[in-house]
N, C-alpha and C positions, 0 to 999 in steps of 0.2 A: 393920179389918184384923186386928186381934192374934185377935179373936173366930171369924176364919176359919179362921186359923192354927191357934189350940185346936181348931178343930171335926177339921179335917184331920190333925191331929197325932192327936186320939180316935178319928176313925175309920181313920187307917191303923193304930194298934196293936191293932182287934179284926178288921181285914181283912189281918192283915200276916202273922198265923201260917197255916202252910199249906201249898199247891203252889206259892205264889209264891220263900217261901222254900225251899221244897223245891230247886225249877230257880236261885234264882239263884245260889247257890255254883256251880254247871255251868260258867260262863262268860260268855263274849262274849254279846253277844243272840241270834244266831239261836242257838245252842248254849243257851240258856232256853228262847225259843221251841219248838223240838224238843221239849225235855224237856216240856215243859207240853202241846203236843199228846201224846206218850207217853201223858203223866199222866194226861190227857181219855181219852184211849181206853183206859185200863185201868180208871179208875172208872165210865164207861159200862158196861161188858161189868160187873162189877160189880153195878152198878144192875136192867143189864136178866136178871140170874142173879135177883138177889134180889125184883124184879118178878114175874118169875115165875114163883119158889114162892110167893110170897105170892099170885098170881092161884089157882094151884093150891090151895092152902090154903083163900083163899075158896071157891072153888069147891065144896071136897071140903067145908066148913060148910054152903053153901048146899044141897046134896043130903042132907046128915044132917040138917038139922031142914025139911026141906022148907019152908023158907022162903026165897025168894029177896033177896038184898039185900048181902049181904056181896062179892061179884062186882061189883056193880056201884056201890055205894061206892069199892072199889078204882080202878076206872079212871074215878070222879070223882075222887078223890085226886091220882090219877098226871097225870091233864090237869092240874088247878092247880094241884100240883107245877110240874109243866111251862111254866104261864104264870110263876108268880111268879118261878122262877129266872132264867127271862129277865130279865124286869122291872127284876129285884134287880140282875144281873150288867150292865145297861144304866146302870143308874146309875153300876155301881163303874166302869164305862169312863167316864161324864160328869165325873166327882170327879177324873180324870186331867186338869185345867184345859188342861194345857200341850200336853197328847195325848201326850207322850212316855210310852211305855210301857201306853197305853192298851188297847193289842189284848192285851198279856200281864197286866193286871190282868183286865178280865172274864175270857178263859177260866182264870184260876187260879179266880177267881171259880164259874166254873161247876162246875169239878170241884173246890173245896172243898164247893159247894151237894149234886154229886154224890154224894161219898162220904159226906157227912151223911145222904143221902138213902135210900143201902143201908144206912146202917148203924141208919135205921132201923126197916128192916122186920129185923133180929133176934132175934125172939120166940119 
C-alpha cells in the first residue's frame, strides 16, 4: 500500500503542473470543467496553426530537393502523435482510482499533451 501511495504521489507531482492547475483556482467544478474545455479549444486551434506550417514547410522541402518524404513523415508523426496522447491521457483517467475528477484529469491531460505538441513544431 505505502508503495502505491509513493507511486501516485510521484506521478501526480509530474502530472499536476499544467491546465489542471491552471482551471482549479477557477472554482467550483463545473467552473474547472469550463475552463479546461476553454483550455482544449484554445491549444487545439494552437496545434492545428502550428500543423500546418509545418505541413507547409514540409511541403515547400519536399518540392525544393525534389525528393518526396518530408510531407509524409509529418502526418506519420501527427497520426502517432494522435494515438499515443490518447493512450497516455486514458491512463491519466485510470490513475483517478476513485473516478472522482477523472474526466478533468485526462482532458487537462490532453491539452498539456497538446500544447507540448505545438510547441513543438517551433523551429
Amino acid at each position: 500500500m505505502k508503495a502505491i501511495v509513493v507511486l501516485l504521489a510521484a506521478w501526480a507531482g509530474v502530472a499536476g503542473a499544467g491546465a489542471l492547475d491552471e482551471c482549479m483556482i477557477k472554482g467550483d467544478h463545473a467552473t474547472v470543467t469550463r475552463c479546461l474545455v476553454d483550455a482544449d479549444k484554445d491549444a487545439q486551434a494552437a496545434l492545428n496553426k502550428a500543423e500546418g506550417d509545418a505541413a507547409r514547410r514540409a511541403r515547400e522541402l519536399d518540392t525544393a530537393t525534389g525528393r518526396p518524404g518530408a510531407a509524409a513523415a509529418l502526418a506519420k508523426s501527427m497520426r502517432a502523435f494522435t494515438d499515443y496522447r490518447k493512450a497516455q491521457c486514458d491512463f491519466v483517467r485510470a490513475m483517478y482510482a476513485s473516478g472522482a475528477g477523472a474526466d478533468q484529469g485526462q482532458l487537462a491531460c490532453m491539452i498539456d499533451m497538446t500544447r507540448r505538441r505545438a510547441r513543438d513544431f517551433q523551429f
